[in-house]
C-alpha positions as CSV (number, residue, x, y, z in Angstrom):
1,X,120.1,77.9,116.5
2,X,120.1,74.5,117.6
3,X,116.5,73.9,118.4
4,X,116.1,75.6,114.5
5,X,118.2,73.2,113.1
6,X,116.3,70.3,115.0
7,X,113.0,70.9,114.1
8,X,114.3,71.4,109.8
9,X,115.6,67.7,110.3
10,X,112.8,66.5,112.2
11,X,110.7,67.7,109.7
12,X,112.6,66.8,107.0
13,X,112.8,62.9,107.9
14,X,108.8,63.7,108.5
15,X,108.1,64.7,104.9
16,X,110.7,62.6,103.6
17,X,109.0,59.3,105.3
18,X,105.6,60.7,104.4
19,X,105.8,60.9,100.8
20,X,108.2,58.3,100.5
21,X,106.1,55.8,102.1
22,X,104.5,53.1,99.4
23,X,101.2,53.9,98.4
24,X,100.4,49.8,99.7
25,X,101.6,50.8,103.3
26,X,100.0,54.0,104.1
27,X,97.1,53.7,106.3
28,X,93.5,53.5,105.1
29,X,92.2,57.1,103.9
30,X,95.4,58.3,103.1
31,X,94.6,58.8,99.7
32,X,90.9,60.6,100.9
33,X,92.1,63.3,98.2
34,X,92.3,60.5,95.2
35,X,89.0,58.9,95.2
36,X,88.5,55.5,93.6
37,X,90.7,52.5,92.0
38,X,93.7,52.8,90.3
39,X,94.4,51.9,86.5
40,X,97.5,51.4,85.2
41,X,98.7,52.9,81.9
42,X,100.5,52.4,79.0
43,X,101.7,55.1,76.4
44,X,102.8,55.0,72.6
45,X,103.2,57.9,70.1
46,X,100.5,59.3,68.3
47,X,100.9,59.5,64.2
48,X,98.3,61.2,61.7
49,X,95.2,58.8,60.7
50,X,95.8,56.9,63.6
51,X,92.6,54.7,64.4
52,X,91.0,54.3,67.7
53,X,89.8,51.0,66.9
54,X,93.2,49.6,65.6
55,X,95.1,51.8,67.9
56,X,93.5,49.5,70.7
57,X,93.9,46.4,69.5
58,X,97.5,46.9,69.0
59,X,98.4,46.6,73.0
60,X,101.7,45.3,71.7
61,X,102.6,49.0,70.2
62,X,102.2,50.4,74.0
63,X,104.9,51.0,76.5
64,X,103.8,49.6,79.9
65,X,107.6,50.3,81.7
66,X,109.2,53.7,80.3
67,X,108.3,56.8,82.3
68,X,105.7,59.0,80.9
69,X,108.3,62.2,81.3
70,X,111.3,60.7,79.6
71,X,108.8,60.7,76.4
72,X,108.9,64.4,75.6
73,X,106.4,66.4,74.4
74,X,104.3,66.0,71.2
75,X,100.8,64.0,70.7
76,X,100.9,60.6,72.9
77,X,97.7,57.6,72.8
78,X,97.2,56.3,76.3
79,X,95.6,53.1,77.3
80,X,94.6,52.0,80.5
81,X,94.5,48.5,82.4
82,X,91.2,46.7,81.9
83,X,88.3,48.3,83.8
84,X,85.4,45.7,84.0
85,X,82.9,47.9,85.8
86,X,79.6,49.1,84.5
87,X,78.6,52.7,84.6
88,X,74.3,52.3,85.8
89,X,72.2,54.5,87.3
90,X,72.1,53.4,90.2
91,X,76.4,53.5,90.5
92,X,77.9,55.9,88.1
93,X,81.2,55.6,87.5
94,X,84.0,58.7,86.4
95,X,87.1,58.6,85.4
96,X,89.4,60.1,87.0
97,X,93.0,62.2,86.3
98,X,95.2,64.5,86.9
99,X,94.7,67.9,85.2
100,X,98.3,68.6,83.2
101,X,99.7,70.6,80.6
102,X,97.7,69.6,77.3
103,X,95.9,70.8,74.4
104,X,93.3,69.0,72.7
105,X,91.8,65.6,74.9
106,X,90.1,63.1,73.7
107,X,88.5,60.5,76.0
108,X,87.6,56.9,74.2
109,X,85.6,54.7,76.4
110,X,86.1,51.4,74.7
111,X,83.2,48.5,75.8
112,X,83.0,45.2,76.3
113,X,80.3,44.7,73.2
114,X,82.6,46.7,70.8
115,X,80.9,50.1,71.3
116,X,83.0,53.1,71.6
117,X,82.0,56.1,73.0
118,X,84.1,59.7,72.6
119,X,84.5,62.3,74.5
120,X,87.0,65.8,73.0
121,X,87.7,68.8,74.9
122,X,90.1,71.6,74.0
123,X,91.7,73.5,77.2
124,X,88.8,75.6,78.0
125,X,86.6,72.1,77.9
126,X,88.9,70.7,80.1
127,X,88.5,73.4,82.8
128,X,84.5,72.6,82.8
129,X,85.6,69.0,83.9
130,X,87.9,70.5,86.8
131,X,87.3,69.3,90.3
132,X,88.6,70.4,93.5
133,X,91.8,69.0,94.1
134,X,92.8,70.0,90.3
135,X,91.1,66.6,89.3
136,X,89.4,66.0,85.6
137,X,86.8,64.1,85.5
138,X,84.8,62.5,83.1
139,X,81.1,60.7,83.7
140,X,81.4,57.2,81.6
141,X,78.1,56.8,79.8
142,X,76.0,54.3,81.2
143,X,75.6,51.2,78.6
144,X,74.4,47.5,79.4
145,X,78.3,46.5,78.7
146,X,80.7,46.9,81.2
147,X,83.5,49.5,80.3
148,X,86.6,47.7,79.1
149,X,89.2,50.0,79.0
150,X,90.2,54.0,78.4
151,X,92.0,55.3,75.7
152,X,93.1,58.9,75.2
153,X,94.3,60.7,72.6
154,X,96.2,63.6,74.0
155,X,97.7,66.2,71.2
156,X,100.1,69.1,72.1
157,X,100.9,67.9,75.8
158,X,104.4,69.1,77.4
159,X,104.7,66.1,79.6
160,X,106.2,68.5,82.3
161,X,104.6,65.9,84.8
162,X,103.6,63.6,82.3
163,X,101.0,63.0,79.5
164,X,98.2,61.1,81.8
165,X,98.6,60.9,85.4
166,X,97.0,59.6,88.5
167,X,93.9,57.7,86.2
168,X,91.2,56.4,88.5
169,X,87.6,55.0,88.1
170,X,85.3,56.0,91.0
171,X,81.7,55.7,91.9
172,X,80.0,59.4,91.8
173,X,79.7,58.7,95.4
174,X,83.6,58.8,95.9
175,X,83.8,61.6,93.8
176,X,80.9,63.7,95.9
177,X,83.1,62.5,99.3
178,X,86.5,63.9,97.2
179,X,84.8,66.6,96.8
180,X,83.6,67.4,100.3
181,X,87.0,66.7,102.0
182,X,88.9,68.9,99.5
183,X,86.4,71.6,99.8
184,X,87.0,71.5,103.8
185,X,90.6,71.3,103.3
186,X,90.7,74.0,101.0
187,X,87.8,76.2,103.0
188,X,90.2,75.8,106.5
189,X,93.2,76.7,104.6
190,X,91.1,79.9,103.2
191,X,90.0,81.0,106.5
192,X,93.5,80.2,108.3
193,X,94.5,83.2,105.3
194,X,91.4,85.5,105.7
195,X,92.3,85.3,109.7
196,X,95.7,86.2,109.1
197,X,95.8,88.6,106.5
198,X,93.2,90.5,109.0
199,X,95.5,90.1,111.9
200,X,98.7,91.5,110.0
201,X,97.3,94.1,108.1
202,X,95.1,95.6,110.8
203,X,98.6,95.5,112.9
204,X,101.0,97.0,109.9
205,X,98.4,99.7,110.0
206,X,99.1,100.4,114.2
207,X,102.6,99.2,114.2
208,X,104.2,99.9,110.8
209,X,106.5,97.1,111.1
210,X,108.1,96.1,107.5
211,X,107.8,92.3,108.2
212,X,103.8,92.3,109.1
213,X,102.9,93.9,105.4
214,X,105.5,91.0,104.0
215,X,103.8,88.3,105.8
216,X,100.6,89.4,104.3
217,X,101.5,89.4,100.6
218,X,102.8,86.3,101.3
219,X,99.6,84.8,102.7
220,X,97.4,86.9,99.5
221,X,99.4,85.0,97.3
222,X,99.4,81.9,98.7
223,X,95.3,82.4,99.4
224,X,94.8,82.9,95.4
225,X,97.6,80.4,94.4
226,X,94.8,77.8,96.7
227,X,92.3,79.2,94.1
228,X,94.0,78.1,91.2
229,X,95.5,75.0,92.2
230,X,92.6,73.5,93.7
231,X,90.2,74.1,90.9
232,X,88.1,76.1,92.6
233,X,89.3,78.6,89.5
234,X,87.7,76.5,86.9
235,X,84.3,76.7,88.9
236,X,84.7,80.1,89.1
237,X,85.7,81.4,85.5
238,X,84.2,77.9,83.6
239,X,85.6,79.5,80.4
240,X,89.3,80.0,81.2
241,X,91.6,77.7,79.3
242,X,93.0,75.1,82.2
243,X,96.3,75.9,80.6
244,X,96.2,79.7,81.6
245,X,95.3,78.2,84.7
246,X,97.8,76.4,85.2
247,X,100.2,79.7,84.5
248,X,98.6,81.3,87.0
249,X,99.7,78.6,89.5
250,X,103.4,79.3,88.4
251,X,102.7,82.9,89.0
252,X,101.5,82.8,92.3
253,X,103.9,80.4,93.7
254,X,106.1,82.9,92.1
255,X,105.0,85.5,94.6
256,X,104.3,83.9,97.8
257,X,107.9,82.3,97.3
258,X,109.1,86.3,96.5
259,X,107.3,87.4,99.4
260,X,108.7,84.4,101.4
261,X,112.3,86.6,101.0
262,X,111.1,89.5,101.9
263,X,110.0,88.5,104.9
264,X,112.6,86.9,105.7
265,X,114.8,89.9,104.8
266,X,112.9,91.9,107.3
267,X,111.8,89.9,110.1
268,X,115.6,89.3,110.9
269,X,117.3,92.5,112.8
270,X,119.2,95.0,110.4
271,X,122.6,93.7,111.8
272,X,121.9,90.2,110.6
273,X,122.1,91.4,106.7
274,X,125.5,92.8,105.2
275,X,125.4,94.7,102.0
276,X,126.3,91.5,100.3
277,X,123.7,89.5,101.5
278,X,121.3,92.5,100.8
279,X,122.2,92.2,97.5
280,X,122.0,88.7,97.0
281,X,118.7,88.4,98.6
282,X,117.4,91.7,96.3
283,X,118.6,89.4,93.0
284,X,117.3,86.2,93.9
285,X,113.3,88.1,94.8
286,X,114.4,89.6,91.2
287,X,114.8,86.4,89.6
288,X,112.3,84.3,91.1
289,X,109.5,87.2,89.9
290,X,111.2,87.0,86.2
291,X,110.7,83.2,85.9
292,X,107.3,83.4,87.1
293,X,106.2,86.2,84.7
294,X,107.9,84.6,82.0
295,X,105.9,80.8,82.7
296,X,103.0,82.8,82.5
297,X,104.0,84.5,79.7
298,X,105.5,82.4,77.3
299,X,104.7,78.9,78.6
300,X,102.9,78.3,75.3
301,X,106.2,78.6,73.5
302,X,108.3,76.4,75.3
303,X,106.7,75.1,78.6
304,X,109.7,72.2,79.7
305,X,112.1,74.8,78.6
306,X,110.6,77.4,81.1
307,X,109.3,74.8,83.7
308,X,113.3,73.5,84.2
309,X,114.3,77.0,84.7
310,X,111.3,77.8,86.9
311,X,112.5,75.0,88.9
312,X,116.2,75.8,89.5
313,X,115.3,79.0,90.3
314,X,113.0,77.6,93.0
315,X,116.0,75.7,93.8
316,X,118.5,78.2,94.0
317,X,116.0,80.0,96.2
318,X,117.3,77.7,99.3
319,X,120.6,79.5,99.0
320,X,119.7,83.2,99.9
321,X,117.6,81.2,102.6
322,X,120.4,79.5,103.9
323,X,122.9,82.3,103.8
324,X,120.4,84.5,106.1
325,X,120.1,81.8,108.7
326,X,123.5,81.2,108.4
327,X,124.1,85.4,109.1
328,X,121.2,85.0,111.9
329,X,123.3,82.2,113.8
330,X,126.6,84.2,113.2
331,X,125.3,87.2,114.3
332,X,123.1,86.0,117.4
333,X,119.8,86.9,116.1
334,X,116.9,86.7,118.7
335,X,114.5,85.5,116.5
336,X,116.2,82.5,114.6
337,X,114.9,79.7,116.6
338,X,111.6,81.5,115.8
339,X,112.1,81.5,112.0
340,X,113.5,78.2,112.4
341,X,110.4,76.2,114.0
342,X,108.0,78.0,112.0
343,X,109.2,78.1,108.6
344,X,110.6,74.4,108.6
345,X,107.9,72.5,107.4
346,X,107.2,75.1,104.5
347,X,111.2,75.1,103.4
348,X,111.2,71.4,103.1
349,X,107.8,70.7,101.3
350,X,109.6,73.1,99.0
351,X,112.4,71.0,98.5
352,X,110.7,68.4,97.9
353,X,108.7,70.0,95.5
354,X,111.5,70.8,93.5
355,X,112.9,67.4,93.5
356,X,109.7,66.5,92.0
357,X,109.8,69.0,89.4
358,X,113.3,68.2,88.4
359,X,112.3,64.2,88.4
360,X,114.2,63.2,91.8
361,X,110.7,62.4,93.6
362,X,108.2,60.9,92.1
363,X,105.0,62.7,91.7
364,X,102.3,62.1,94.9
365,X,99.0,63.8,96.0
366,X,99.8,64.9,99.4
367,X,103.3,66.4,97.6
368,X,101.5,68.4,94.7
369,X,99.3,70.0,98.0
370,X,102.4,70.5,100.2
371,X,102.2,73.6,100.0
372,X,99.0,74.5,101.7
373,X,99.5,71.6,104.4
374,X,102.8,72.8,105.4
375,X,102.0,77.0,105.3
376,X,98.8,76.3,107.4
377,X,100.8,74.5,109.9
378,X,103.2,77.3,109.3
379,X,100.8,79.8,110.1
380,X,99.3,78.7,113.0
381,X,103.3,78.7,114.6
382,X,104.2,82.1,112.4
383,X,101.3,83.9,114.6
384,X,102.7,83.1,117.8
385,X,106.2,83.6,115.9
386,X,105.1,86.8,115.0
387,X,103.8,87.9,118.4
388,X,106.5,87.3,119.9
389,X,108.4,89.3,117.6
390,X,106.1,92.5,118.2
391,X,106.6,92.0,122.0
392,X,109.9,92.1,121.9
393,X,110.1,95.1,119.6
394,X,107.5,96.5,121.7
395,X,109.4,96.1,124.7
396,X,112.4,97.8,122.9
397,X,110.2,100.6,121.7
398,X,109.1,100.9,125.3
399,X,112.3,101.6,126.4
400,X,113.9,103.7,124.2
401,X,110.6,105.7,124.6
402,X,111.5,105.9,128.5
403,X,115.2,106.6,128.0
404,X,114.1,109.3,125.6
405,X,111.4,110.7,128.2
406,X,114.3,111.0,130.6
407,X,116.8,112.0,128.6
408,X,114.3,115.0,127.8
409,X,113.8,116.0,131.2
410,X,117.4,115.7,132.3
411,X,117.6,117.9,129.5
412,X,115.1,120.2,130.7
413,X,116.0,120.4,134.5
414,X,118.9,122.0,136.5
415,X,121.1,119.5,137.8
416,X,121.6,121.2,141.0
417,X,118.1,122.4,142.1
418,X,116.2,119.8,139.7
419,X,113.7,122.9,138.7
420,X,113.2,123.7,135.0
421,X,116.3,125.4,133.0
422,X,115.8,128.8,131.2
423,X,115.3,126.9,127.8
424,X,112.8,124.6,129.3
425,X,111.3,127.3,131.8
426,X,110.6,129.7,128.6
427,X,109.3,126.5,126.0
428,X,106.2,125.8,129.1
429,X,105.8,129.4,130.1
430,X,105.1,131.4,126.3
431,X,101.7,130.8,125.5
432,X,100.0,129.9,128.6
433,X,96.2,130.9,128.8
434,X,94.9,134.3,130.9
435,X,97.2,137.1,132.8
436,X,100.6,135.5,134.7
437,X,102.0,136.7,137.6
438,X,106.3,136.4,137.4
439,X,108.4,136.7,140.2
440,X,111.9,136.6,139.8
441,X,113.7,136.3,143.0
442,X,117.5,136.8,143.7
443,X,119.8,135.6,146.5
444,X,121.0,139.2,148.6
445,X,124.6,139.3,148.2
446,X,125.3,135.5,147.2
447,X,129.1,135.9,146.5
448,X,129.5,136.9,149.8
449,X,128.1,133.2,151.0
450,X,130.3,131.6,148.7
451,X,133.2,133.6,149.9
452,X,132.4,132.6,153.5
453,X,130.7,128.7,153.3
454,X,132.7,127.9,149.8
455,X,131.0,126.9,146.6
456,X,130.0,124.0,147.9
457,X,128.1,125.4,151.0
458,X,126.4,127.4,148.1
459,X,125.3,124.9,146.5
460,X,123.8,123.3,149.2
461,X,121.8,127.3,150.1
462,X,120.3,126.9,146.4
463,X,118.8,123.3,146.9
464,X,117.5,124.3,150.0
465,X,115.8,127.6,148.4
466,X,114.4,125.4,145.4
467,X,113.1,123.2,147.9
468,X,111.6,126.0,149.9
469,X,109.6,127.1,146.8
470,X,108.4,124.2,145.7
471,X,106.5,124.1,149.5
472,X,105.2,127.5,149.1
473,X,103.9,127.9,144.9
474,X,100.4,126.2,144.1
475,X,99.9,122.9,141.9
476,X,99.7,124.8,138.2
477,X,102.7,127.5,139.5
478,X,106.1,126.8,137.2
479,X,109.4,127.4,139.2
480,X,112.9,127.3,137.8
481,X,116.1,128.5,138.3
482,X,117.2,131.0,135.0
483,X,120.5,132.5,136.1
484,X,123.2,131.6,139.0
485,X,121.2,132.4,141.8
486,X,118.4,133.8,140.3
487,X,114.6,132.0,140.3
488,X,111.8,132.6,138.5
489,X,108.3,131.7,139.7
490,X,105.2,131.8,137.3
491,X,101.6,131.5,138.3
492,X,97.8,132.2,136.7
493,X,97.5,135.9,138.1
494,X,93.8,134.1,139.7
495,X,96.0,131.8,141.9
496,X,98.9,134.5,142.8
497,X,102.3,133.3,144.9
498,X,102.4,136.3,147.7
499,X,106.2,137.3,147.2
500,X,106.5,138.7,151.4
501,X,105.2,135.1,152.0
502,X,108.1,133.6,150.2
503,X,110.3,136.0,152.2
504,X,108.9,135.4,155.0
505,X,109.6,131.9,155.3
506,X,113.3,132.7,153.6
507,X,114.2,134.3,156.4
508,X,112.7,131.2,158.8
509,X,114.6,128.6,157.1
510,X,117.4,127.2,158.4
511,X,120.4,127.5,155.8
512,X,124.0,125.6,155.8
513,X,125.9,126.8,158.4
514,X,123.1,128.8,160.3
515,X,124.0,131.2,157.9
516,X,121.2,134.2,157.5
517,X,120.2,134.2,153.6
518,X,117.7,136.7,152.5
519,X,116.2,137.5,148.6
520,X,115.0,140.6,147.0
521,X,111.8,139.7,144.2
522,X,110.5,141.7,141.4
523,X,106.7,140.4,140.2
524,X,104.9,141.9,137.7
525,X,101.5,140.5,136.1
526,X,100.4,140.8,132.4
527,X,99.8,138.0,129.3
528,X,102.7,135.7,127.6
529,X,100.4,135.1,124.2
530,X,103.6,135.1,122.2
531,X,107.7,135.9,123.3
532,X,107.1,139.3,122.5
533,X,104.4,139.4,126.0
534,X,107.2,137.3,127.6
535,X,110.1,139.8,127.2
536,X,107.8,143.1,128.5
537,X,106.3,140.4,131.5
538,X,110.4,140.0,131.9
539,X,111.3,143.2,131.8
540,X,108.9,144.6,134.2
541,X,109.7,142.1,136.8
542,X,113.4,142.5,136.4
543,X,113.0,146.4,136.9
544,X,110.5,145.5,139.7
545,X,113.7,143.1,141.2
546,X,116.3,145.9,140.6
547,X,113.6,148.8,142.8
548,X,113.7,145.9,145.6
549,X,117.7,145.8,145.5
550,X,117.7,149.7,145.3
551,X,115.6,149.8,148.9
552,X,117.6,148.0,150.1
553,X,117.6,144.7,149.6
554,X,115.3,141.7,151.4
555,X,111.6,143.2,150.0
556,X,109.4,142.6,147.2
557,X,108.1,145.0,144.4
558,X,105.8,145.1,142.2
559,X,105.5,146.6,138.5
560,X,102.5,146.3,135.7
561,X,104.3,145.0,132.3
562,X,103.2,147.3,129.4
């Protein structure tokens, strides 16, 4: 518990210092993912027969300080800083954003000589302008005049994140290197999944363990949530509204996080979950799956109303988290510093992410991609996580598997000779292959040793005749002791046990006491297809046995089952 505990607040001051830091103090590259300069931006209301023209000369009409989000939703102008770059040939340049909730975009590039040029796009054109890394972009036409500013006219956004985020101008070159490193981020974090989802489902299949087919949805979900959120989506499907891709990102966070509790629920052991905490874990997979499918659903309607719940549902999520680790620790789990290490970095990008989405963080690049960063690193420590866990239950199923292979044969033995019991002598013997020859041999007179040596001393007489058999049958002959001093001894009538032999070397055998012990033996050959062949093979034998006692005792006999 402790070393779980250390490595959530070591990676929680981690995070915290990460995407804390100011964007003017992080070291060169960090923001590889946000090609090109920034722009600053200002923001004013939109109103019918507003004027592009008029709408930028009126700077004074902008707010340059106010939050994007404390805005609301509803049709919003944006303006950016002055650019003073031209677009040529030789050095395109693109504008840059962040692809949000909106309807209807439209892109005014406003030029140093007066010249405005317009670019519209409904949802569906905005997902043709997708880049990895869930970037718009838009190629500024190439004039002799450098550019002077952006304006946008954006009508139906929700300003969940905001109304125009994260605007940048960037050569095509920075956009190609974007590009590249978001495709390698993305392809590593695709094949991490692919490896894994492999690994897990080709050991459910062997091992059947609940936990491995939980892991995997989780990692499926989390695979196609990387398809949405990166873009890759919009070159996919080029016609699919970027809004209904953006549900599907809801949707699919929806299930990975869903899947996050199941696994959770069963990697612990059973004893670690009450029927309280069942429950409560069973609602919050429940309600976490209902906010999901409702964003997706109805986001249209009312997308802040539906993106606040989505969020405190993602924040109540930590409480059903907390409770089970809480359980683990009070009930001495095995595999809580497991969970622990592994699923740290993961649990606190997910906090943070919800901070974000309920406006305590601000917004940040490596933030909105937490979640692939932290579940690869998760991954990588979940395998080993995870193999440790099958050894261990592997080492458990190993040994119940021995206890139950000796319970079985304590079960099928005789405690005092260690040969098969009747039960277990009859469930080998009925249905072996080709004739069997039975002998059943029986102790002469046996109370009569008890009565002078004791019980004990007879005791000791049978162990020593079990272990005079066991010297005398062949490999495949079955020996076992079916009645108080009575043996039986089956063997393939090919590889017969001569019953004057056993006798023989009976009467040569020193016994407890130097007392003399002799045996009288019925045999009798014939099949054991079925229990009906077993009780005429039986009955022969025994009447063979009872012809021995009758001539008096110490001699075999020998009868032909019908």
């Amino acid at each position: 518990m402790t070393r779980g505990i250390a490595a959530l607040i070591a990676l929680a001051v981690a995070f915290a210092a990460m995407f804390a830091t100011p964007a003017d103090a992080r070291p060169p590259g960090w923001s590889a993912g946000t090609a090109g300069r920034p722009l600053a931006t200002c923001i004013r209301r939109a109103a019918p027969g507003d004027d592009p023209r008029a709408i930028a000369r009126d700077l004074a009409g902008f707010d340059c300080i106010t939050p994007q989000k404390q805005l609301g939703s509803g049709d919003f102008w944006v303006i950016s800083e002055p650019v003073g770059e031209r677009s040529r040939s030789r050095r395109p340049l693109n504008a840059r954003m962040l692809s949000l909730w909106q309807g209807q975009v439209t892109l005014h590039v406003l030029y140093t000589d007066g010249r405005i040029e317009t670019m519209s796009d409904d949802p569906v054109g905005l997902t043709k302008r997708v880049q990895l890394g869930a970037i718009i972009e838009y190629p500024l036409p190439r004039l002799r005049a450098p550019v002077d500013r952006l304006l946008w006219k954006v009508e139906g956004a929700s300003n969940i994140n905001g109304v125009v985020r994260n605007v940048r101008i960037a050569t095509q070159a920075e956009s190609d290197r974007a590009n590249l490193f978001m495709a390698a981020l993305y392809a590593a974090f695709g094949g991490l999944c692919i490896a894994l989802l492999t690994y897990n489902l080709a050991l459910w299949v062997t091992l059947r363990y609940g936990f491995q087919l939980a892991y995997a949805a989780m990692v499926a979900a989390l695979m196609a949530y990387a398809v949405t959120s990166s873009g890759a989506l919009a070159w996919l499907v080029p016609d699919i509204a970027n809004t209904t891709r953006l549900r599907l990102n809801y949707l699919l966070l929806t299930f990975a996080a869903t899947s996050l509790l199941w696994f959770a629920r069963t990697f612990f052991e059973e004893h670690v979950f009450g029927p309280r905490l069942r429950l409560f874990v069973r609602l919050n997979m429940v309600a976490l799956l209902s906010s999901g499918i409702a964003f997706a659903l109805f986001a249209p309607l009312a997308p802040n109303l539906l993106n606040t719940l989505y969020n405190m549902v993602f924040a109540a999520m930590m409480l059903p988290v907390l409770a089970i680790l809480h359980s683990a620790w009070h009930n001495r789990s095995n595999f809580l510093w497991l969970f622990g290490i592994a699923w740290a970095a993961p649990i606190v990008a997910g906090c943070l992410r919800v901070l974000n989405g309920l406006g305590v963080l601000p917004w940040s690049f490596w933030l909105d991609n937490s979640t692939l960063i932290s579940m690869a690193a998760e991954a990588l420590l979940s395998s080993i996580a995870i193999t440790y866990r099958i050894r261990l239950l592997s080492r458990e199923r190993d040994a119940a598997l021995a206890a139950e292979t000796v319970a079985r044969r304590l079960a099928d033995l005789d405690p005092l000779t260690g040969l098969l019991n009747r039960r277990a002598f009859l469930g080998h013997a009925i249905g072996r292959p080709g004739s069997q020859t039975l002998l059943i041999l029986d102790l002469d007179r046996f109370k009569q040793v008890n009565d002078t040596i004791g019980h004990d001393g007879g005791d000791e007489v049978l162990r020593t005749v079990a272990r005079t058999l066991r010297g005398l049958v062949p490999a495949g002959a079955m020996i076992a002791r079916i009645g108080g001093e009575e043996f039986a001894v089956l063997s393939s009538s090919a590889d017969p046990v001569d019953p004057d032999r056993i006798l023989t070397r009976l009467r040569a055998t020193r016994m407890p006491y130097d007392l003399r012990v002799t045996a009288s033996i019925g045999s009798a050959q014939g099949p054991i297809a079925d229990e009906r062949d077993w009780k005429s093979l039986y009955r022969a034998a025994d009447q063979a046995l009872f012809d021995a006692k009758s001539a008096g005792r110490d001699r075999a006999r020998t009868a032909i089952a019908a």
